[in-house]
N, C-alpha and C positions, 0 to 999 in steps of 0.2 A: 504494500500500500504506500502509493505517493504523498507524499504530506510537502506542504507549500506554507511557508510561513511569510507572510507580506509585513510590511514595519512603512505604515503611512505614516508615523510621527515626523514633522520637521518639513514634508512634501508642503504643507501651506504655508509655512515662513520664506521656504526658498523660494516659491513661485511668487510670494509678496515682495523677496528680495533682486529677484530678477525684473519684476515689472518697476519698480522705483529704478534699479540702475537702467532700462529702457529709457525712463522717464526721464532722468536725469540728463543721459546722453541726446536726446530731442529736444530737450526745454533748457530756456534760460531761467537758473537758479535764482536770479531776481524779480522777476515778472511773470514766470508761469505760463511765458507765452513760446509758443512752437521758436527754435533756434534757428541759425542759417542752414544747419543741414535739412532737416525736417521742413522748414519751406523750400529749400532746392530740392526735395525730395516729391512733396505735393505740387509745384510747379510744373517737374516734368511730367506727372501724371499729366497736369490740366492740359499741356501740352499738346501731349498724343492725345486726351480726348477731343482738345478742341481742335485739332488736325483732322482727327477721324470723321468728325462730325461737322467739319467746317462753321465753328461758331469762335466769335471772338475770345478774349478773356485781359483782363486787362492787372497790371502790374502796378502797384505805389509802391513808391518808397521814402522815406517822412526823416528829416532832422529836427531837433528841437532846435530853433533859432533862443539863442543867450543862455543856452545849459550852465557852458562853459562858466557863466557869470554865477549863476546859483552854487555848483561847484566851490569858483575861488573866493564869494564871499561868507555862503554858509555854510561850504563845508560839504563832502562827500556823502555826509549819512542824510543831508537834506536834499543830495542827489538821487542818492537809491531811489529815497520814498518820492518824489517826486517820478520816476522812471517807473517807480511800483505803477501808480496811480495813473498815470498815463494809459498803461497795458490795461488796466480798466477800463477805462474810459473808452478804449481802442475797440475790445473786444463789445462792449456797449454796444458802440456803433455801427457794428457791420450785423447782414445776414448770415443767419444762419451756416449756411454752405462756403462763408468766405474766410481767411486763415490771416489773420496779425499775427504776426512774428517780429521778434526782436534781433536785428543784424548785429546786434553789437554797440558801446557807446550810448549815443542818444540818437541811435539808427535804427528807425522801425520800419517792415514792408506790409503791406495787403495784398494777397490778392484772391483778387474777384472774378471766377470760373464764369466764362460767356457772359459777359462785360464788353458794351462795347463803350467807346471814347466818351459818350453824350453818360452814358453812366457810372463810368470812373470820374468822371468828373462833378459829377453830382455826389457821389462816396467821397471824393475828397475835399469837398465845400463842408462834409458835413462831418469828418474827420477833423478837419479847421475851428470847426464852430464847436467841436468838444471840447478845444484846448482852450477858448475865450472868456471860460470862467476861471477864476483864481483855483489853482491846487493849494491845499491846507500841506506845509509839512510839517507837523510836532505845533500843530498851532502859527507858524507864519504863513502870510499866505505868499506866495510862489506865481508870477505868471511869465510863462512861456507864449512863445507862437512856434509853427512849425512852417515846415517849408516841405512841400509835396512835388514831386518828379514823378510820370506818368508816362508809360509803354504798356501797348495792345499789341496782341498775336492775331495776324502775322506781320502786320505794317510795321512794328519797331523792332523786330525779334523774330524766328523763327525756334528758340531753344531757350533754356533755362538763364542760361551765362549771360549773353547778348540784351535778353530781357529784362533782366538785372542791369546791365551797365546804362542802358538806354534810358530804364527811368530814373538811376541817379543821377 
């Protein structure tokens, strides 16, 4: 008689422990929001979908205009939280279906799956007018503007890379 001894103890830590280091490696550990791979990654999906299916899709890419100035007057940790809060606001703003990510710095992208020019550009008026209320950091208030650069597939980009440089 065969006898089978199975030991499931620790199988749901490690699989808890493998989806956070996923997580980790996709997101930016400030914001919560999809990283540069993870949006280079849903990019070229959107890609070949909107290749396949010949529909537009349209690319932002956002600096905070005077970060640098919140930075050297009040300090880094009123940077964070200011960057936290943005990725808020960000993620606010869009549908459903559409992916804010964080480049890096105070360099954020969207983008918007079959999107064409007339409605990335209506996304980014209203990307804009998320930042035109004061952010609170630790109680000061905090006001930024941003600055948004805009590329649509295929007209400024046929690939992930290109799409990318175009709308910076």
């Amino acid at each position: 008689r065969l006898r089978v001894v199975v030991c499931v103890r620790g199988i749901p830590q490690r699989a808890q422990a493998q989806a956070a280091l996923e997580h980790q490696a996709f997101h930016d550990a400030l914001t919560g929001l999809p990283n540069r791979l993870l949006l280079h990654d849903r990019l070229s999906q959107a890609v070949l979908s909107a290749r396949r299916d010949e529909a537009p899709l349209a690319l932002l890419v956002m600096d905070l205009d005077r970060f640098k100035e919140v930075n050297d007057t009040l300090g880094h940790h009123y940077g964070d939280l200011l960057l936290r809060e943005v990725g808020v606001r960000l993620r606010a703003t869009l549908r459903e279906g559409d992916t804010a990510a964080r480049l890096g710095g105070d360099e954020f992208a969207v983008l918007l799956p079959r999107a064409n020019v007339e409605e990335a550009e209506i996304a980014a008026r209203r990307l804009l007018k998320a930042l035109d209320l004061p952010f609170m950091a630790d109680g000061h208030p905090v006001e930024v503007d941003g600055s948004i650069g805009i590329a649509v597939f295929p007209e400024h980009g046929g690939d992930p890379g290109t799409l990318l440089r175009s709308a910076d």
